[in-house]
C-alpha positions in Angstrom: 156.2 102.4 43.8 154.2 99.5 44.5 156.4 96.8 43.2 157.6 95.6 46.8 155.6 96.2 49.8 155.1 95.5 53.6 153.4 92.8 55.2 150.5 95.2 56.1 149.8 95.3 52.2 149.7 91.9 52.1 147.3 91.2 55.2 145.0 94.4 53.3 144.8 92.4 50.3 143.7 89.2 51.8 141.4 91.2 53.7 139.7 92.4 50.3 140.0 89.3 48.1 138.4 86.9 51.2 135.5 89.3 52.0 136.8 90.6 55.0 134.2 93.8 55.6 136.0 94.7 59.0 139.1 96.3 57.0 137.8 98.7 55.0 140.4 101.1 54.2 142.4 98.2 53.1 140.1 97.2 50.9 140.6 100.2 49.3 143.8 100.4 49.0 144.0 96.6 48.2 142.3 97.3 44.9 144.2 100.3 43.7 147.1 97.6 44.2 145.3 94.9 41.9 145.6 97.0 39.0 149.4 97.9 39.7 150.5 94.6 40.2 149.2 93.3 36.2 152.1 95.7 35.2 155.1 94.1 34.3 158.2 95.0 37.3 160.9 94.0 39.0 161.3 91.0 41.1 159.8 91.9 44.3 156.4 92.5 42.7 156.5 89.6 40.4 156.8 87.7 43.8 153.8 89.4 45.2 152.4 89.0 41.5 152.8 85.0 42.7 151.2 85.6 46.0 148.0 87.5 44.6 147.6 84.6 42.1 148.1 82.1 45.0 145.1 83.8 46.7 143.1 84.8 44.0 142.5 80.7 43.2 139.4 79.4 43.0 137.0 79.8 46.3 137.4 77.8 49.3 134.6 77.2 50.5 135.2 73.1 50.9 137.8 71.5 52.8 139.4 69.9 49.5 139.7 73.9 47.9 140.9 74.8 51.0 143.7 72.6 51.2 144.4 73.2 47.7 144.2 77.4 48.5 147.0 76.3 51.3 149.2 74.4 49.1 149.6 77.4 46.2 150.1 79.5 48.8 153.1 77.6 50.5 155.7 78.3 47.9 155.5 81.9 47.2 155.3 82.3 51.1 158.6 80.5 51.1 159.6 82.6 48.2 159.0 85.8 49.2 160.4 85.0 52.8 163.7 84.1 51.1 164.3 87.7 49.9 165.9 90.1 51.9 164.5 93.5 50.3 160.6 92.4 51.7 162.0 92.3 55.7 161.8 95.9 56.1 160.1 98.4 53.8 158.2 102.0 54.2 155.1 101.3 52.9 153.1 104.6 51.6 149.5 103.1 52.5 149.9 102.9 55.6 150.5 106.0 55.7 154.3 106.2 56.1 154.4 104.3 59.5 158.0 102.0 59.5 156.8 98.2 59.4 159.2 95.2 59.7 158.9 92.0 58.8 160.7 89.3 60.8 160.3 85.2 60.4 159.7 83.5 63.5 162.5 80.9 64.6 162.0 77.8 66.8 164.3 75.7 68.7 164.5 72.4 66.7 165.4 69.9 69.4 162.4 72.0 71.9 160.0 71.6 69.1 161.0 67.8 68.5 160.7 67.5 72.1 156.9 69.2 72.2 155.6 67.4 69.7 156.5 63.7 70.4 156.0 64.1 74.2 153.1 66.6 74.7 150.7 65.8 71.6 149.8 62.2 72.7 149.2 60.8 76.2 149.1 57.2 75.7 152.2 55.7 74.6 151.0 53.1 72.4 149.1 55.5 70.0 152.3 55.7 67.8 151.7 51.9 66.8 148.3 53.5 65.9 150.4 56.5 63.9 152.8 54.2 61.7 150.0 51.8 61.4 148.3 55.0 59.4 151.3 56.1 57.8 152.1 53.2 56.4 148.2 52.6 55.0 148.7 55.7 53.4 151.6 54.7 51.9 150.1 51.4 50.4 147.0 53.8 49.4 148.8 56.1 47.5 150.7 53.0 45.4 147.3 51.4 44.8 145.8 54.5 43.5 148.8 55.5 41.2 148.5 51.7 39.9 144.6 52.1 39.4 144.8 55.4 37.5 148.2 54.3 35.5 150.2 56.9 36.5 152.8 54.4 37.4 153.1 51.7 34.6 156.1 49.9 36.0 157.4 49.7 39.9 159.6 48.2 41.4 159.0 44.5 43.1 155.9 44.3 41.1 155.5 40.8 42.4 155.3 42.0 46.0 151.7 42.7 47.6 150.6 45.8 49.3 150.9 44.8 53.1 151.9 45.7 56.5 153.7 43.4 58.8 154.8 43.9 62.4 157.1 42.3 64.5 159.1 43.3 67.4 163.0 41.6 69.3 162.5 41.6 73.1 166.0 40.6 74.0 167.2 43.5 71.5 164.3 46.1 72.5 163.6 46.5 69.1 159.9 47.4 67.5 159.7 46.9 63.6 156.6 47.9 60.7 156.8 47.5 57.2 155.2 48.0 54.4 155.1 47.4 50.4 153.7 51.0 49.6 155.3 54.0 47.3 158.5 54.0 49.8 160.5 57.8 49.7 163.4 59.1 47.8 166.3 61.2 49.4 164.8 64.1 48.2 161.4 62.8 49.7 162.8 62.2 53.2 164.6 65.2 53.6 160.9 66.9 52.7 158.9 64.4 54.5 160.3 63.2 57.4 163.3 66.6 57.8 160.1 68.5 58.0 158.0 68.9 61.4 154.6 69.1 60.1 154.8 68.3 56.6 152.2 66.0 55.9 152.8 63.4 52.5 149.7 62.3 53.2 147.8 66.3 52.1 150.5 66.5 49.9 148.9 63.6 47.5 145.3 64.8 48.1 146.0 68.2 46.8 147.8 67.0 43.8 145.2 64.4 42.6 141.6 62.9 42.4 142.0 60.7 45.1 139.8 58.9 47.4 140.2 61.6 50.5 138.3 59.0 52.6 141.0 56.5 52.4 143.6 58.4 53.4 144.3 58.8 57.1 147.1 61.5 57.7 146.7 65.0 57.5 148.7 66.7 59.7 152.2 65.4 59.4 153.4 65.0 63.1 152.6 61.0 63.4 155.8 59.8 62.5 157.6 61.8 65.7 155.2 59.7 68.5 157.9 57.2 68.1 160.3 59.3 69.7 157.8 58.6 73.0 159.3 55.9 73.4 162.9 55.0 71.0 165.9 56.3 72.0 166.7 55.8 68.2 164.2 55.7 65.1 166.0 54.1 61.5 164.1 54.5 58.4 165.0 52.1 55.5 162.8 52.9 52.3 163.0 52.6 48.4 160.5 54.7 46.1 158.3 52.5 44.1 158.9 54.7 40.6 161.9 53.2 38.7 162.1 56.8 37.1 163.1 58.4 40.7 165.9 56.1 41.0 166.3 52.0 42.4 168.6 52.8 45.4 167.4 52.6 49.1 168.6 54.8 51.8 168.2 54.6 55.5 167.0 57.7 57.8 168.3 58.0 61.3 167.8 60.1 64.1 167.9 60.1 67.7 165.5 62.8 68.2 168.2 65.3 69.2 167.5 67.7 66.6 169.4 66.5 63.5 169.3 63.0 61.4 171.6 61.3 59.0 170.7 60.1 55.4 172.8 57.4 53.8 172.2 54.9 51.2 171.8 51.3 51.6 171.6 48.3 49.3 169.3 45.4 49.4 166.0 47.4 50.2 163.0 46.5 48.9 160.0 48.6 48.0 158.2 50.5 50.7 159.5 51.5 53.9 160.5 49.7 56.9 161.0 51.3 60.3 163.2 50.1 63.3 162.9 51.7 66.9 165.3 50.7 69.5 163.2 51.4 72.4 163.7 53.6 75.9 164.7 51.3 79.1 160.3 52.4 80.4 158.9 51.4 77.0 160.5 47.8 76.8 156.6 46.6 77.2 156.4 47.3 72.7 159.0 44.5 72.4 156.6 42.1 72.9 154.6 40.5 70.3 151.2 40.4 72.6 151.2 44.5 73.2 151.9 44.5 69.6 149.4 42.7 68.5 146.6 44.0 71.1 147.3 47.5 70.3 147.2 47.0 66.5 144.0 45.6 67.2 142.4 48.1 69.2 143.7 50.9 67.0 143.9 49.3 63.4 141.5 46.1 63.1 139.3 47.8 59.7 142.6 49.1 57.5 142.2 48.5 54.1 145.6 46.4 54.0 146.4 43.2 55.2 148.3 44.0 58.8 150.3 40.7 60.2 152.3 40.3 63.4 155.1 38.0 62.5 155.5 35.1 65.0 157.8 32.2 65.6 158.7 33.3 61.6 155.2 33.2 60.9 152.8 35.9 59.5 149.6 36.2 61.8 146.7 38.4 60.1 145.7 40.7 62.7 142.8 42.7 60.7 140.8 39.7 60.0 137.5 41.7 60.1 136.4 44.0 57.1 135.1 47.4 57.9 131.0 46.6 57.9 130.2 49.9 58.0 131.3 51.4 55.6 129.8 49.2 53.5 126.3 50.3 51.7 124.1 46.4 52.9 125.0 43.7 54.7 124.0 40.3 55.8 122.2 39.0 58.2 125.7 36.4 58.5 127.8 39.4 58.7 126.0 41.3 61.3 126.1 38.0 63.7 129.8 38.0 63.5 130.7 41.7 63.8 128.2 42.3 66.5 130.3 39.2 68.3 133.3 40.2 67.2 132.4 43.7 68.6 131.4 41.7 72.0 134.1 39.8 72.2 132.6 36.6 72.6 131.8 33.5 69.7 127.8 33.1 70.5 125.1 35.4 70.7 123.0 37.6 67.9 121.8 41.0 68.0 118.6 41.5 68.5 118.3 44.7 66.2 120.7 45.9 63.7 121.5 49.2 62.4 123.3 50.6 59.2 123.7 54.3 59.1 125.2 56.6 56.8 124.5 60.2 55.8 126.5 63.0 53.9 124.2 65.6 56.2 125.4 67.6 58.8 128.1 65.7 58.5 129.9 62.7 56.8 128.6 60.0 58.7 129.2 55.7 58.4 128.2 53.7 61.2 126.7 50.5 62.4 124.4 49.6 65.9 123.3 46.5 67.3 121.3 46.1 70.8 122.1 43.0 72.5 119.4 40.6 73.4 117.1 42.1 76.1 117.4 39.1 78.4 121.3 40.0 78.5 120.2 43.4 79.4 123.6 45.0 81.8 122.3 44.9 85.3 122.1 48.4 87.1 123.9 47.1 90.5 127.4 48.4 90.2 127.4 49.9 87.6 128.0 53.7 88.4 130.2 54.6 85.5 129.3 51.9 82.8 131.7 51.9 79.7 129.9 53.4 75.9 129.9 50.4 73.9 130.2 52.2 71.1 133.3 53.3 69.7 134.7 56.4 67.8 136.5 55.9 64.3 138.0 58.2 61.6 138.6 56.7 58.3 139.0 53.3 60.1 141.3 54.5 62.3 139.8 54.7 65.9 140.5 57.7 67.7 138.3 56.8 70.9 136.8 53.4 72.3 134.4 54.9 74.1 132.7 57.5 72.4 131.4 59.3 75.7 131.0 62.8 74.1 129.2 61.3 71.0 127.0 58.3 72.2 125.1 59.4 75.8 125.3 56.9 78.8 121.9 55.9 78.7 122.6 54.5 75.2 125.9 52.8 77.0 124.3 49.4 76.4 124.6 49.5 72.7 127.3 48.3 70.5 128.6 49.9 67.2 131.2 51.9 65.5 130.3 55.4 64.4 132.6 56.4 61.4 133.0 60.5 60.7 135.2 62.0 58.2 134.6 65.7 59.2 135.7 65.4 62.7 137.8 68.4 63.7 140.3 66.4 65.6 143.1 67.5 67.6 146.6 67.2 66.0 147.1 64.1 68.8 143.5 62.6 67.1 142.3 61.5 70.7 140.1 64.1 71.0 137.6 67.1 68.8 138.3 70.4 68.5 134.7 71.8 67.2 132.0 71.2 70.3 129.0 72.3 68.0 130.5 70.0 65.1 130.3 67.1 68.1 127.0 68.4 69.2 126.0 68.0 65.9 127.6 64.1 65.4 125.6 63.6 68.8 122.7 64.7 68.2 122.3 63.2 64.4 123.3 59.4 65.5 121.1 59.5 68.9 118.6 61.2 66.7 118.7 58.2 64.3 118.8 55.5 67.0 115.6 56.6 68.4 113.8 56.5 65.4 114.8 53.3 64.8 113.5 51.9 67.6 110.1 53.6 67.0 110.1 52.2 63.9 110.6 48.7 65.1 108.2 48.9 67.7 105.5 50.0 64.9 106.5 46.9 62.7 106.4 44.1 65.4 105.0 45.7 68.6 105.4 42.0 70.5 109.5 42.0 69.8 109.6 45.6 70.9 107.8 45.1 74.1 110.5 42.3 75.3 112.9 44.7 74.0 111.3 47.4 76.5 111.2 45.4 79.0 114.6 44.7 79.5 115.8 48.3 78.9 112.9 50.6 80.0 115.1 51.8 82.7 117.9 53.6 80.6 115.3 54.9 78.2 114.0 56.6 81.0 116.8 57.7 82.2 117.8 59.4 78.9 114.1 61.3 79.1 115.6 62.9 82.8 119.1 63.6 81.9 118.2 64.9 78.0 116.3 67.6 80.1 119.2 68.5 82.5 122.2 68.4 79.6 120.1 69.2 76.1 117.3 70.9 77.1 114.6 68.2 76.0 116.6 67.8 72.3 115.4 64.0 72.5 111.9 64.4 74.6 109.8 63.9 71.8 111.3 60.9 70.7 112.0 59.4 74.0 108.4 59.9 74.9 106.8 57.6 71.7 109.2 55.1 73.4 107.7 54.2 76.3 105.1 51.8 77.1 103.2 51.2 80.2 100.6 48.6 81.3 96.6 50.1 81.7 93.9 49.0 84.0 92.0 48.8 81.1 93.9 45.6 79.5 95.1 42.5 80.8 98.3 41.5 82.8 101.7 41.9 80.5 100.0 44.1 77.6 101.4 47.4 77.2 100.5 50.6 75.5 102.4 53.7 74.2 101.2 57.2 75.4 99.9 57.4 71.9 97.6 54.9 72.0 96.3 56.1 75.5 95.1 59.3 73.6 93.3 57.3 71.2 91.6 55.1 74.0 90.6 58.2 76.4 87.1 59.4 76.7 85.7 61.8 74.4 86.6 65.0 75.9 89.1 63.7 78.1 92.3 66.7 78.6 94.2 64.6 81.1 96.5 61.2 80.9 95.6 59.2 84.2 98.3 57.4 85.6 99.2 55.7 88.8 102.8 54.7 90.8 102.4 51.5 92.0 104.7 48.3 93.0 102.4 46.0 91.3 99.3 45.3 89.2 97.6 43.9 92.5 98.1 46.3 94.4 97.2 49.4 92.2 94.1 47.7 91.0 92.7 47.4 94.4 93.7 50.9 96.0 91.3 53.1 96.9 92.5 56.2 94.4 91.5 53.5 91.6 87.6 52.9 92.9 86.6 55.9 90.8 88.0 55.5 87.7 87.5 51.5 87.8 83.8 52.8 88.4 83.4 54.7 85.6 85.4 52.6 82.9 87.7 55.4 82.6 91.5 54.1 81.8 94.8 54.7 83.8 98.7 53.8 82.8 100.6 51.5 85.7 103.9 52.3 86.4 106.2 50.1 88.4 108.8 51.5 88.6 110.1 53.9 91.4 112.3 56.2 88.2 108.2 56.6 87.0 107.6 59.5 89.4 110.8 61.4 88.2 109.9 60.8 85.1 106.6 62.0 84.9 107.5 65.2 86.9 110.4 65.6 83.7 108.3 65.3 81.2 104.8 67.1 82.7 102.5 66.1 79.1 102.0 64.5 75.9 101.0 66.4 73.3 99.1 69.0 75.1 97.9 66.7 77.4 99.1 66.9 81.6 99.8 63.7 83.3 97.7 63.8 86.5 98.3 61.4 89.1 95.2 59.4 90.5 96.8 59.8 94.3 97.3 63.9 93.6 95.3 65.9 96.0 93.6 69.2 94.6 93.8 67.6 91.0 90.5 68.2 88.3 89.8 64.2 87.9 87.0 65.3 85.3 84.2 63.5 87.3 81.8 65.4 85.3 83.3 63.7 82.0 81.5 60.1 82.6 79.6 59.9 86.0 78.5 56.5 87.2 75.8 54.6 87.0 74.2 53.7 90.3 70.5 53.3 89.9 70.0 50.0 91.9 72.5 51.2 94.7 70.1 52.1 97.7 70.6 55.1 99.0 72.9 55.9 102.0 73.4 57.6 105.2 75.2 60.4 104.3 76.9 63.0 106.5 75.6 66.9 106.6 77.3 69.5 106.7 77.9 70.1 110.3 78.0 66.6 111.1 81.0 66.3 108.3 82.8 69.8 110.1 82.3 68.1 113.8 83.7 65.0 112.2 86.8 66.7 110.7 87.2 68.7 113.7 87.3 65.3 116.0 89.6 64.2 114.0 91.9 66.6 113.5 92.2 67.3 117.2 93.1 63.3 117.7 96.1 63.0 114.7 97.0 66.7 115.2 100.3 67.0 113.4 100.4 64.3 111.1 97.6 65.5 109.5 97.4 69.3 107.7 93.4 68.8 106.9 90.6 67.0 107.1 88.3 67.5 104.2 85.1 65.0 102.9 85.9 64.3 98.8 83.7 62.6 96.9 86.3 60.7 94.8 86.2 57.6 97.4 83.5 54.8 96.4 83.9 51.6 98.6 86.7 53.0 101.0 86.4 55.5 104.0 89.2 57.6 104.0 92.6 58.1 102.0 95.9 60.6 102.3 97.0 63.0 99.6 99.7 65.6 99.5 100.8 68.1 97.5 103.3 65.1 95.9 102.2 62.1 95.5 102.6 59.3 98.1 104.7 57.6 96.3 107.2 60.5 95.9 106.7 61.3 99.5 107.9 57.7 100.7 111.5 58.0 98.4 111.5 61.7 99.5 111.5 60.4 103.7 113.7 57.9 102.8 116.2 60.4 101.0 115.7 62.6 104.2 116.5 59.8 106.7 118.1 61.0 109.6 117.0 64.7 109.3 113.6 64.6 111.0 115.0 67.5 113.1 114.5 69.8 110.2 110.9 68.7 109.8 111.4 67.5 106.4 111.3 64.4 107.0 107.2 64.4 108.5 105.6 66.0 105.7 102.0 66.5 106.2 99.6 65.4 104.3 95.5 65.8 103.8 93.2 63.1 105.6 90.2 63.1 102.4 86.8 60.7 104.2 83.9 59.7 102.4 80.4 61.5 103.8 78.3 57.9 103.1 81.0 55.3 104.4 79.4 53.6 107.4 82.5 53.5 109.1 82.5 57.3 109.2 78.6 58.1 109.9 79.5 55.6 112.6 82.0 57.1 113.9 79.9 59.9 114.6 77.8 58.4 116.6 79.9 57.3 118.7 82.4 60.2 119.3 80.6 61.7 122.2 79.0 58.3 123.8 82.2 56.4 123.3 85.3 58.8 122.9 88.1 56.1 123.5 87.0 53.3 120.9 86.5 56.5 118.5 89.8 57.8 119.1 91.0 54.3 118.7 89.1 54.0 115.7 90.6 57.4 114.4 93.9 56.6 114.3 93.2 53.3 112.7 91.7 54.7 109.8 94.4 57.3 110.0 96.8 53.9 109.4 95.0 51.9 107.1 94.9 54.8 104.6 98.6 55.4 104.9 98.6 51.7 104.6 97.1 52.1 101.3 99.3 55.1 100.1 102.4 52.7 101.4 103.6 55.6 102.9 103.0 54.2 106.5 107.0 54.3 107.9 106.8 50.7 110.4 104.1 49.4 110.4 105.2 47.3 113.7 103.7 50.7 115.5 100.2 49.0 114.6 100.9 46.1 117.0 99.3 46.8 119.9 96.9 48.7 119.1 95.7 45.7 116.7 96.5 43.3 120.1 93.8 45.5 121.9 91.1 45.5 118.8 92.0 41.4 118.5 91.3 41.7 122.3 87.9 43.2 121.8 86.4 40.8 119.4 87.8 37.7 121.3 85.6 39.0 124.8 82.9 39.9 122.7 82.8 36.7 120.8 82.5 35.2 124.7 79.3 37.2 125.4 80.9 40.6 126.9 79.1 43.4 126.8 81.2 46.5 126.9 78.5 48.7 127.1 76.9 47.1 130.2 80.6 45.7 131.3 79.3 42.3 132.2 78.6 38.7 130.0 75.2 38.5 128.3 73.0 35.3 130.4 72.5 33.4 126.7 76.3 33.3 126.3 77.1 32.3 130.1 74.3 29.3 130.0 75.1 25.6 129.9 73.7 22.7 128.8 72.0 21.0 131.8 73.7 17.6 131.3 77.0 19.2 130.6 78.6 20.0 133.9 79.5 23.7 134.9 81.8 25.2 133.8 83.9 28.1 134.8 82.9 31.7 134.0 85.2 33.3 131.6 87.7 35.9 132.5 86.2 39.5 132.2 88.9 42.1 130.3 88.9 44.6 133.0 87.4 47.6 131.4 84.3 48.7 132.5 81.5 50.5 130.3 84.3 51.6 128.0 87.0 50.0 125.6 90.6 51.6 127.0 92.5 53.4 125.3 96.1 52.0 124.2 98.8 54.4 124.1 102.2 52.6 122.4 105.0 52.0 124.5 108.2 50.0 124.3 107.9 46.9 122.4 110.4 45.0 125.3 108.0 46.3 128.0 104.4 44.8 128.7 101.4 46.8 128.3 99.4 47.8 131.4 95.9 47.8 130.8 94.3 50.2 133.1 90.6 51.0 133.2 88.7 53.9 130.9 
């Protein structure tokens, strides 16, 4: 009763024989059916017989088993569509429901029309398409020759080549090649059939290289009809047995195509295109020749663009890396040739291949730092790295592979397990690409650490120039992969130290091993020079005490630091944070021989702050003493660092409205400065130079954080201060408002001379509020 059966039966007994758990009652009933069907019955079950034995082959669970699963189960497919009895059957497990079976049916000419028009969008891909096709071709020939299944061909004499050359005046674009050619039998199946791929044909029916053969999926050879009005196909099989005579396929991509013989054909396959009136630009020998070599420079087979009645090698470069070594020769040339330019050698090289995640061949080279790309301009720099399958390349920039901060490289990366598209310009699988990404970056970075552990000297010129983009690549690996590359970004970097001279650098790994026993934190400072951080006041302690702290000069080091947080358990603390543990109990100084200071109480400190506070008011959240100050009287923290703070009001220019653009910030004074036990004294007795004197301080602190916004706003208060040391350098006394007698004396031969000017103040210095810079100041008196 089983001997023919619905389609139902046949998606059961897939079900069972793959594995399918989802299906259990048709596993069941699958297996009752297995036993059935080694009877011997009529011709409906010996086709099904065919079809179990199809899909009972051996497991698939590579792609080459796979393919060969698909290819014994094409023909009793075909088979068992053929018979009229399987298109409608009652079928008693599935429990006597009516099932039909219909074959789906497609508009020839519509399906012509999709696949050469909607598969590819650039029109010069289907040079890239017959390029491969006819590779393939001269493949399969060589590898017939090489294993002697073919002991005699035709044209023996002729080599296995490609040669292109194109007819402006006649619009006419021709390839050719020397390869196994087709018989009529072999065009009607190859090139009558959308989707039947030669190419998968020949791997599933030997041992062949699979790596050397480019097609797979049997829809290159209809890109042509993108842009010819009319495609002829001349070819000649290669096997004397199959026959000597050529024929010639033509179509116009209506829907049918003609088949005739020809004489005078020689062996392979040569294919003329009159082209479409907006595709006349493939006549010309120069897109020719450029797209062949964009495409198609590493095929196995010579490729020549025939000119003036000349043969031109195109391909003149072999395929580096696919090979296992290389020279040092050989990496100079096809890192220039991958430059385009005749001079210049990388200055690090890498080979790359691995079988793990996936099938991987590829080759990098950094250029020389002091070419480094400059950042002006640039906002959407080019991957210099380009995408390839088998030699083919299916993308110049390989922007989903290669991330932009590695844009500055150069190299090919070679995978054979990419799930491409059917068009090849794009990948199907995103974790598969994930994978491919994160194995080559992976691989890269390594490298580099590597280097910079062999010869620390080249690696630090190599840091130098392109310190930026590795930084980069440690904020936008956090945004787009979750920190997949932190770890080895971070033994990347290096940074100068205030504990070694000018131009030596050290990784965050050697910090660790220099810190201080007991140390927990890594100590660094924003800075725009060495100079400058050296001599700022948040250095004093730690210069003090020995204790070492990282430089960073660059204004991407803040963001880069707040990314990344630590090191190996260890926070990154800036020395300008405010509220920060500085561990000043780790290594106190040493300051037996200082004498011993004036120093602030309590109450004096609180009527200080309080002073203070009520002179700066808003600019100014709190007034607190700190002991972290050693030389200097007062500095300015925040809850960001200054340096943040100034990019952060220069980002928020033009909202000051919001009050995001004046963000406060802490006024820290040192209790045993005598500027500010001074100060103190004179508060009360003297309120308008100690108000004057506030909001200097208040200035030169900000001065030192560089967070002060113009500091032309200093002017005249610094005209009135300039003022006050000129009249006292003349004998003025501002406290009894009049000159002292030893400064207004003469000599008694030298004759009289005037008495100087007095400033017109009287027992007090004035007070200068700022005003226009256009309009003169009027001094008035205290």
């Amino acid at each position: 009763k089983l001997a023919t059966f619905c389609w139902r039966c046949v998606r059961a007994l897939g079900c069972a024989i793959f594995g399918r758990s989802d299906h259990v009652s048709c596993h069941f009933s699958a297996r009752a059916m297995l036993s059935t069907l080694r009877r011997p019955v009529g011709r409906g079950a010996a086709t099904a017989l065919s079809f179990l034995s199809a899909v009972r082959g051996p497991p698939t669970g590579c792609r080459a088993a796979s393919v060969a699963a698909m290819a014994r189960l094409r023909a009793p497919i075909r088979r068992m569509s053929s018979h009229a009895h399987l298109s409608r059957r009652w079928c008693a497990a599935a429990g006597g429901t009516a099932t039909e079976q219909h074959e789906f049916k497609a508009e020839t000419k519509k399906l012509l029309d999709i696949v050469a028009k909607s598969l590819y969008t650039d029109k010069e891909v289907f040079i890239r398409e017959l390029i491969s096709n006819a590779s393939d071709a001269c493949e399969k020939l060589r590898f017939l020759q090489a294993t002697s299944q073919l002991q005699e061909i035709h044209d023996d004499t002729l080599p296995l080549k490609i040669k292109l050359s194109a007819d402006e005046a006649e619009r006419k674009f021709v390839i050719e090649d020397s390869g196994v050619g087709m018989t009529h039998d072999e065009l009607i199946e190859h090139l009558g059939t959308i989707a039947k791929s030669g190419s998968l044909d020949f791997l599933q029916s030997g041992e062949s290289d699979a790596s050397k053969i480019i097609g797979q999926f049997g829809v290159g050879f209809y890109s042509t009809f993108v842009v010819a009005d009319k495609v002829e196909v001349y070819t000649k099989t290669c096997n004397p047995e199959k026959g000597d005579k050529g024929y010639l396929w033509s179509s116009d991509g209506s829907g049918s195509y003609t088949i005739s013989e020809v004489p005078d054909v020689p062996r392979g396959t040569r294919i003329v295109l009159t082209l479409k009136d907006d595709a006349t630009e493939f006549a010309k020998l120069s897109t020719v020749k450029q797209a062949a070599q964009k495409f198609s420079s590493y095929i196995d087979f010579p490729i020549a663009v025939i000119e003036d009645g000349e043969e031109k090698a195109v391909n003149k470069q072999d395929a580096l890396w696919m090979k296992s070594s290389a020279t040092a020769d050989e990496h100079t040339q096809f890192f220039r040739y991958l430059s385009g330019t005749s001079y210049g050698e990388p200055y690090y090289h890498l080979m790359y291949q691995t079988d793990a995640p996936l099938s991987i061949k590829s080759c990098f080279y950094i250029p020389d730092p002091d070419n480094a790309p400059s950042r002006m301009f640039q906002q959407n720099p080019e991957i210099g790295i380009s995408l390839h399958s088998r030699r083919v390349m299916v993308k110049k920039n390989a922007d989903g592979v290669i991330p932009k901060w590695l844009h500055w490289m150069k190299g090919i990366v070679d995978c054979e397990d990419m799930p491409m598209n059917i068009s090849r310009e794009s990948m199907q699988d995103t974790r598969l690409m994930e994978k491919l990404s994160m194995a080559v970056t992976r691989r890269v970075l390594r490298f580099l650490d590597q280097q910079a552990k062999k010869d620390p000297e080249k690696y630090a010129k190599f840091f130098k120039g392109y310190s930026y983009y590795l930084k980069v690549g440690l904020i936008e690996d956090k945004e787009a992969n979750f920190g997949r590359h932190k770890d080895d970004l971070l033994k990347l970097l290096r940074f100068e130290c205030s504990n070694k001279d000018k131009g030596s650098v050290m990784s965050l790994e050697e910090y660790l091993q220099s810190a201080k026993d007991g140390q927990k934190n890594i100590y660094y400072f924003c800075c725009p020079d060495r100079h400058t951080g050296l001599s700022s006041p948040y250095m004093e302690q730690f210069l003090q005490r020995g204790r070492n702290v990282l430089l960073m000069y660059e204004e991407i080091d803040e963001y880069v630091v707040n990314s990344i947080e630590g090191f190996k358990d260890r926070k990154l603390v800036s020395v300008d944070a405010a509220d920060k543990d500085f561990e000043l109990d780790l290594d106190p100084p040493e300051d037996k021989d200082e004498k011993t200071a004036r120093e602030l109480t309590i109450d004096e400190q609180k009527e200080v702050a309080d002073f203070i506070k009520g002179v700066l008011k808003e600019k100014v959240q709190e007034v607190k003493f700190s002991n972290r100050l050693v030389s200097s009287p007062a500095i300015v923290t925040s809850m960001i660092s200054p340096h943040m703070r100034k990019m952060m009001k220069n980002l928020m220019a033009g909202k000051e409205e919001t009050g995001l653009g004046n963000i406060p910030v802490t006024l820290e004074l040192s209790a045993k400065h005598h500027i500010i036990t001074t100060l103190h004294a004179i508060k009360n007795s003297n309120e308008v130079v100690a108000r004057i004197a506030v909001e200097q301080l208040f200035d030169n602190a900000c001065i030192a954080a560089g967070t002060l916004d113009d500091p032309r706003v200093l002017l005249t208060r610094l005209g009135k201060v300039l003022e006050m040391f000129v009249y006292q350098g003349a004998g003025f006394d501002y406290a009894k408002g009049e000159y002292t007698t030893a400064a207004a004396s003469a000599s008694p031969a030298a004759p009289p001379e005037p008495e100087p000017e007095k400033p017109k103040v009287e027992a007090k210095f004035e007070e200068v509020k700022p005003v226009a810079s256009e309009k003169k100041i009027d001094e008035s008196k205290a």
